[in-house]
C-alpha positions as a Markdown table, in Angstrom:
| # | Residue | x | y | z |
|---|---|---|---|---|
| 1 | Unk | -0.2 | -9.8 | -13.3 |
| 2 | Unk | -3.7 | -10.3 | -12.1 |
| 3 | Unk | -5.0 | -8.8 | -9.4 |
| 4 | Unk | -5.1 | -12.1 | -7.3 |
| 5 | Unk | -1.3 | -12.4 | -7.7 |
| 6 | Unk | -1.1 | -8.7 | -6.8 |
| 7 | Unk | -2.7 | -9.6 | -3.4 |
| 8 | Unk | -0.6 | -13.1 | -3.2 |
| 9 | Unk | 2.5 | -10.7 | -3.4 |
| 10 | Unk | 0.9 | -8.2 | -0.3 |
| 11 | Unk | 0.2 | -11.3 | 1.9 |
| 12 | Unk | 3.8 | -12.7 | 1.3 |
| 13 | Unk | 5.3 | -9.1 | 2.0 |
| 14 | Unk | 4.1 | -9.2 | 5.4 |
| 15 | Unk | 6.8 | -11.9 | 6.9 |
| 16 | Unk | 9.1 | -9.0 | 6.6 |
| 17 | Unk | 7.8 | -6.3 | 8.8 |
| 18 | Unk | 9.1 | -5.2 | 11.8 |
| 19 | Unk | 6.4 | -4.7 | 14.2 |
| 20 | Unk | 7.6 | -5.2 | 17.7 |
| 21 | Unk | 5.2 | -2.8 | 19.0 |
| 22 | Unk | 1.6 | -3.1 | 17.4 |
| 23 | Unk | 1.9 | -7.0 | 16.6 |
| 24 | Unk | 0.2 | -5.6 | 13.7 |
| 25 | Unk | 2.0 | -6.9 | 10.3 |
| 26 | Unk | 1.1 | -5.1 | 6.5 |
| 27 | Unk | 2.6 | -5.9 | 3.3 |
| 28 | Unk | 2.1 | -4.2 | 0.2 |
| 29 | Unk | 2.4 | -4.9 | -3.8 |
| 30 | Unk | 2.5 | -2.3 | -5.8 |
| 31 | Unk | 2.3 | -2.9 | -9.7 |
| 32 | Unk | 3.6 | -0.1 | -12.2 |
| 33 | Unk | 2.4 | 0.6 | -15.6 |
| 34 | Unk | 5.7 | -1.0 | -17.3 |
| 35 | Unk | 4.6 | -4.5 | -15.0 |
| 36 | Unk | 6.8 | -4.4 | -12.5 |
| 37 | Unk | 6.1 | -5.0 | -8.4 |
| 38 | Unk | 7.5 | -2.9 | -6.0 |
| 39 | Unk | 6.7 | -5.1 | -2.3 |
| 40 | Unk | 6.8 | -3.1 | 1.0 |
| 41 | Unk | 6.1 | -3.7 | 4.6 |
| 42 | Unk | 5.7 | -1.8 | 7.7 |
| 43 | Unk | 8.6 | -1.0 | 9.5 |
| 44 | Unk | 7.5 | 0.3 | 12.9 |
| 45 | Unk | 9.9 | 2.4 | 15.2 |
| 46 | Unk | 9.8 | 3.0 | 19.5 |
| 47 | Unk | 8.7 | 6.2 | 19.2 |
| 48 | Unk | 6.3 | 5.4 | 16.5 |
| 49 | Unk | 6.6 | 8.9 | 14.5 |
| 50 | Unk | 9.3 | 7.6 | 12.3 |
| 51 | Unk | 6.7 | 4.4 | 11.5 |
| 52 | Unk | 6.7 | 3.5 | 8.0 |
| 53 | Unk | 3.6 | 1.8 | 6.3 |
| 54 | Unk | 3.9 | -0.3 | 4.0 |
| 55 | Unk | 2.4 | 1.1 | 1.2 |
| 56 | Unk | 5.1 | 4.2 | 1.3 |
| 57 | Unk | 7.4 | 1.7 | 1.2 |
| 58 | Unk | 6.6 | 0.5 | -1.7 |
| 59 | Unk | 5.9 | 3.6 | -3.2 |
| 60 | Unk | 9.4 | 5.0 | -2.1 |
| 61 | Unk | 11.4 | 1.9 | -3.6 |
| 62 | Unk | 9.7 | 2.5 | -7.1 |
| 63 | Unk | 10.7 | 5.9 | -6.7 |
| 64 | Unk | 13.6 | 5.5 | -5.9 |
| 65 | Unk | 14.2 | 3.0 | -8.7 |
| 66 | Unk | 12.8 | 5.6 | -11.3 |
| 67 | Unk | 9.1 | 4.4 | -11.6 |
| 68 | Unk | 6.6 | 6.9 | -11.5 |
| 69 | Unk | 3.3 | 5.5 | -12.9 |
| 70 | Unk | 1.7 | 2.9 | -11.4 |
| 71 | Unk | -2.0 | 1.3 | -11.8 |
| 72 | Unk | -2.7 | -1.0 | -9.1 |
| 73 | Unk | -1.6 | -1.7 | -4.7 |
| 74 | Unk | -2.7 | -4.4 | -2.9 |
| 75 | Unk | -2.5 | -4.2 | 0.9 |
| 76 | Unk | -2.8 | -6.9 | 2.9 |
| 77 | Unk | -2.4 | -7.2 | 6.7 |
| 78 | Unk | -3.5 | -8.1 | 10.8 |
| 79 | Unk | -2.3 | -9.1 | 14.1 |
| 80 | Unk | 0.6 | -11.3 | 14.7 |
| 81 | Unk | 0.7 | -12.0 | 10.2 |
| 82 | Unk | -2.7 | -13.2 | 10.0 |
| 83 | Unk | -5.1 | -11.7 | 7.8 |
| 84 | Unk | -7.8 | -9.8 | 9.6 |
| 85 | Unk | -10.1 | -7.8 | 7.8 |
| 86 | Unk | -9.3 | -5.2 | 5.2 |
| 87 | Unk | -6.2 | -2.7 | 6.0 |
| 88 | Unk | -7.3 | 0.2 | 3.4 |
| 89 | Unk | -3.9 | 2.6 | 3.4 |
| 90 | Unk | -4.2 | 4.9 | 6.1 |
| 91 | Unk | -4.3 | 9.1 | 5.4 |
| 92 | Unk | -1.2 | 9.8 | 4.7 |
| 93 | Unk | -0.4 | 6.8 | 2.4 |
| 94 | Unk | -3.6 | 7.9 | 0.5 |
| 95 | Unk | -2.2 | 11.3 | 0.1 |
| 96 | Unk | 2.0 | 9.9 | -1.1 |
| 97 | Unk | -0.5 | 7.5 | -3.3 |
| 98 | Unk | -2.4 | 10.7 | -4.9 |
| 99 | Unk | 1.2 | 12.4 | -5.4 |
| 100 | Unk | 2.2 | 10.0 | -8.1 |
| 101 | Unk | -1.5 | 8.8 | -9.0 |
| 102 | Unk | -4.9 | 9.8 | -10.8 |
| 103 | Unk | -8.2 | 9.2 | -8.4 |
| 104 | Unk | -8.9 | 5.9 | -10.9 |
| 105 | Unk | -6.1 | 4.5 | -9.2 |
| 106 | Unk | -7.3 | 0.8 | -7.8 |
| 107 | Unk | -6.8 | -0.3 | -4.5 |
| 108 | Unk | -7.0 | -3.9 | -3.4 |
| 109 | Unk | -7.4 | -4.2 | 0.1 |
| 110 | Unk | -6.8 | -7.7 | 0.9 |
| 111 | Unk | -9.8 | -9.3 | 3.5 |
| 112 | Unk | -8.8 | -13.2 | 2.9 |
| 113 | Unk | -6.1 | -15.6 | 1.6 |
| 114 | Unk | -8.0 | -15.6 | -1.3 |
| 115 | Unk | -10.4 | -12.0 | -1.1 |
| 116 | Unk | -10.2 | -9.1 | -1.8 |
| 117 | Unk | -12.1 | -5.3 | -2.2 |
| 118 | Unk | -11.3 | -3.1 | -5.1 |
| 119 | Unk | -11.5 | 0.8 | -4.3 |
| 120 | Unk | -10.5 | 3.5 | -6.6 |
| 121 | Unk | -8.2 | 5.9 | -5.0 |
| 122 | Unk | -10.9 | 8.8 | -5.5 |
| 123 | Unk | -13.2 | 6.8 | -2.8 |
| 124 | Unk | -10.7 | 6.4 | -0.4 |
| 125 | Unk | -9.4 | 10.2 | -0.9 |
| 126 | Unk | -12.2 | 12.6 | -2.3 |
| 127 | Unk | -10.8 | 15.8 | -1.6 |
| 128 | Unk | -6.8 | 15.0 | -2.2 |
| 129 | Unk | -4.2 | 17.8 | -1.4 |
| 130 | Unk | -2.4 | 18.1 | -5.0 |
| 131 | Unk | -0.4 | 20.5 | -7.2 |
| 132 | Unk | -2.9 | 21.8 | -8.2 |
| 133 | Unk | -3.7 | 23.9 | -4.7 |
| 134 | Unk | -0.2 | 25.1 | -5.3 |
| 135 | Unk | -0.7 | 26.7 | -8.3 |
C-alpha cells in the first residue's frame, strides 16, 4: 500500500460521515503492520460530546478486530466533503494514536486530491501521556 493509496482510502472515507452539525466531513485510513486498512469517519452527535473523529474510529475498528500495531493514518477532510487544507488529528486522537503507537508513527495529513504532509506522531504529540507515567 503506498502512502498515496493510503490517502485515496481517507478521501473516499469521508462520504460516510455524519456531520449534520459542523458541515465539516473527515475520513481516515489507517494501515496496520500485517497490511490491512481500517477506514473511519467522523460521526458527529447534537450535543457534540459524544462526537467521534474519525481517526478513533478507525483505531477502534482495528481494535476491535484484534490489530494492535499499525505504521501509517492518513486523514483527509473539509467543509461540505471537499478537501480544505490539512485536518492533522486533533488532541485527543493524538493521545488514542500514542496508546497503541511509538512517536515514529507517520501521519499523512491529506491537503489535496493528490497531496499530502507526512508528520511523525512525536511532532504532533511531544510530551504524550503513556504507561509509562503510570508506572
Amino acid at each position: 500500500m503506498t502512502k498515496q493509496e493510503l490517502c485515496n482510502l481517507a478521501i473516499k472515507s469521508m462520504e460516510n460521515a455524519y456531520a449534520p452539525y459542523s458541515g465539516y466531513k473527515v475520513g481516515a485510513a489507517l494501515l496496520t503492520k500485517t497490511g490491512k486498512v481500517f477506514t473511519g469517519c467522523n460521526i458527529e452527535n447534537a450535543s457534540y460530546t459524544p462526537t467521534v473523529c474519525a481517526e478513533r474510529t478507525a483505531i477502534f475498528k482495528a481494535v476491535s478486530e484484534g490489530e494492535r500495531n499499525f505504521t501509517m493514518i492518513a486523514v483527509a477532510g473539509g467543509k461540505n466533503g471537499y478537501i480544505s487544507g490539512e485536518f492533522p488529528p486533533c488532541g485527543v486522537c493524538r493521545q488514542v494514536l500514542s496508546e497503541f503507537c511509538d512517536g515514529n508513527f507517520t501521519v499523512l495529513a491529506v491537503n489535496g486530491e493528490n497531496s499530502y504532509k507526512e508528520y511523525k506522531l512525536s511532532d504532533l504529540l511531544p510530551c504524550s501521556f503513556n504507561s509509562d507515567n503510570l508506572k
